[in-house]
N, C-alpha and C positions, 0 to 999 in steps of 0.2 A: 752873125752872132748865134750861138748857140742857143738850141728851145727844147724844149723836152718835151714831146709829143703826149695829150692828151687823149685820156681815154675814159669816155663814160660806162656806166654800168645802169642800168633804172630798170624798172617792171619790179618781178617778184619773188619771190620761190625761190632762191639761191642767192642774191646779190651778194651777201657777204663771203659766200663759198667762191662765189667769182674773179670777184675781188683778191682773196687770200691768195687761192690758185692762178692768177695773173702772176699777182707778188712773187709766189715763190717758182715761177717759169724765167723771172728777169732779175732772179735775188745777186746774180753777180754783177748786176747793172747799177745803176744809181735809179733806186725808186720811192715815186712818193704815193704815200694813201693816204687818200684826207676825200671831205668831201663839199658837195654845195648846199647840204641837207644835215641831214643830223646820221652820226653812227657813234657805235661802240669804240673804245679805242681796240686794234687791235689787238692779240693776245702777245705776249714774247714768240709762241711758235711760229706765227709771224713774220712780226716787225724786230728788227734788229735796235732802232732806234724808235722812242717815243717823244715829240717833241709838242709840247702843252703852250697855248698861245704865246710861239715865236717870234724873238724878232728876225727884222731880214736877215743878221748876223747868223744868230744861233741856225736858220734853217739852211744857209749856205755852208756852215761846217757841218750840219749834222749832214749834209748829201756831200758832205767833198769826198768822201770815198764810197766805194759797191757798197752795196745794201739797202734795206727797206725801211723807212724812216713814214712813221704815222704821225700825219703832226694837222691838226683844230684848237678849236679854240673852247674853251670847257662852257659847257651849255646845263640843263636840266637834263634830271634824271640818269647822271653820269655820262650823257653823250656830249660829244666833242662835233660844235659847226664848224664850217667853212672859213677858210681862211681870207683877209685881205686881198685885194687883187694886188697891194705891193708884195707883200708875202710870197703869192702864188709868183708873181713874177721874180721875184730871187729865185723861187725855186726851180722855176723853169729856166733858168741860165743855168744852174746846177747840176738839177736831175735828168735822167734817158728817159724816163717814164713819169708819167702823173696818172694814176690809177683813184677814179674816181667817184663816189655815190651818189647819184643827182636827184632820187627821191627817195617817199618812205611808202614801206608796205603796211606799218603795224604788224609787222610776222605771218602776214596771210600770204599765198603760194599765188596769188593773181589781187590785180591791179586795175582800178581808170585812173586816170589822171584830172587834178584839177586845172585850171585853167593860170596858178601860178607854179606847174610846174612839169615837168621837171627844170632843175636849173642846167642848163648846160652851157660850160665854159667857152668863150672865144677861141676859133683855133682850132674847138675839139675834131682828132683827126679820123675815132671813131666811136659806135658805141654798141655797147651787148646790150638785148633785150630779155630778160629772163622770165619766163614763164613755170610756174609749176606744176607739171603734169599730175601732184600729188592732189588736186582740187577736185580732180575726175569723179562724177556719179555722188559729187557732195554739193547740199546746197548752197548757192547761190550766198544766199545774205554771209553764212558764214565764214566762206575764203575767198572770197573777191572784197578788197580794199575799195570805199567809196563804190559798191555798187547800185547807190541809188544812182548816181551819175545816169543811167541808165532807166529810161523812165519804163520802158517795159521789164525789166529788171525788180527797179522797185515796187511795182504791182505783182508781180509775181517771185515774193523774196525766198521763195521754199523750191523753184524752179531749179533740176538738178544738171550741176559744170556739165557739159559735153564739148565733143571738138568746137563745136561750134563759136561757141562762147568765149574758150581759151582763144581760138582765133579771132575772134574779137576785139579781148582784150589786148593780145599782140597789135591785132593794129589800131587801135587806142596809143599805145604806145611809140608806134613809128608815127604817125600822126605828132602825136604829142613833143616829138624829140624835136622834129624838124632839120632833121639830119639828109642827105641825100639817099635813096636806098642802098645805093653803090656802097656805104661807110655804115651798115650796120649789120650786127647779126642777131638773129632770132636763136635763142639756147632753150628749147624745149627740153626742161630741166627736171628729173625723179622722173625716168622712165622706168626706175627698177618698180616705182608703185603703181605704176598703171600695163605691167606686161601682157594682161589679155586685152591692151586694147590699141594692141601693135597695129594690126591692119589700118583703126581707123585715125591715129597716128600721124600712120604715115601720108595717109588720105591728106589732112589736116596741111601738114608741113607740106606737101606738092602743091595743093592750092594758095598756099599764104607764096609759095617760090615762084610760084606762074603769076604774082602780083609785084615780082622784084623782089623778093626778103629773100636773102642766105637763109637757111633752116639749120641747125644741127641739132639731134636726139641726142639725149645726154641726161649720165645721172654722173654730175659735177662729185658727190661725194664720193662715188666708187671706181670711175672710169679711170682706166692707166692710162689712157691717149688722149688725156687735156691738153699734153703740146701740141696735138693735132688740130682740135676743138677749138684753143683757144690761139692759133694763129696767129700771130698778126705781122709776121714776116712777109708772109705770101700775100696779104691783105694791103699796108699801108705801103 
């Protein structure tokens, strides 16, 4: 029987850009964005289709043909949660792809995780880790999501982002996923905001790869070679 291969997105600094640009690398395919958490609905430049708590019906025509189809279920403050697992399961008879959000940042470029989350679906075959290298040489309390999590963290909340701490929070988040290392990738994401501090960078990304993580350096919003980036021909 037919399944549509899932794919997660969590951490921080990019997810929605990730997401979009997934969407539009498989927009002649049958794709679905929705998530396990809470998002925006997508924009029309987008999603082709918006589908507002679905039944199994409506979400099996809205993917019977190519295209990207954003479909949750309407929540607070105009975000759209997670779908039914009957739902999800229509859809995965449906859809080629499930492209999907499994935590929240509150808009900050770095991330801990609590301990109910991230959500990640059955199945899921793999997932992007996003980091934002835009945190760099900024404090602590202020763009790292829940970094009390971190008990020397919160003793010290004026303490400023370096690699260090970005690598950190990445593995915070492979931890957190509980994914095999094999099925995930690390998107060290807004390199264009941290260019003098390429060397230590790349420092950063060979130690977290010498730990099992894929790395890729990436500014999601500018890069032409996101089909590259963001693989997953060569990967699943």
């Amino acid at each position: 029987m037919h399944s549509a291969k899932r794919i997660a997105v969590i951490g921080a600094g990019g997810k929605t850009t990730t997401l979009s640009k997934l969407a539009g690398l498989h927009r002649t395919e049958r794709v679905l964005l929705t998530t396990t958490t809470h998002i925006f609905p997508f924009s029309p430049l987008v999603c082709d289709r918006l589908c507002i708590a679905p039944t199994a019906e409506e979400i099996t025509q809205a993917l019977a043909q190519p295209g990207v189809v954003c479909a949750g279920v309407p929540s607070k403050n105009s975000k759209l949660t997670g779908l039914s697992e009957e739902i999800l399961q229509a859809a995965s008879q449906s859809a080629d792809w499930i492209f999907y959000e499994a935590d929240g940042a509150k808009c900050l470029p770095l991330k801990l995780h609590s301990n109910t989350e991230p959500v990640i679906l059955p199945g899921t075959a793999h997932c992007f880790v996003v980091a934002g290298l835009s945190a760099w040489g900024k404090p602590t309390c202020e763009v790292i999501h829940r970094y009390q999590l971190r008990e020397d963290w919160a003793q010290n909340p004026g303490r400023l982002v370096d690699g260090a701490i970005i690598a950190d929070c990445v593995r915070d988040a492979v931890k957190a996923c509980g994914l095999p290392r094999a099925h995930l990738t690390v998107l060290l994401n807004q390199v264009d905001t941290a260019t003098e501090k390429m060397d230590e960078i790349a420092a950063m990304a060979r130690e977290l790869e010498a730990e099992g993580v894929t790395c890729k350096t990436c500014s999601l919003q500018e890069d032409g070679d996101l089909a590259k980036i963001l693989s997953l021909e060569s990967i699943l």
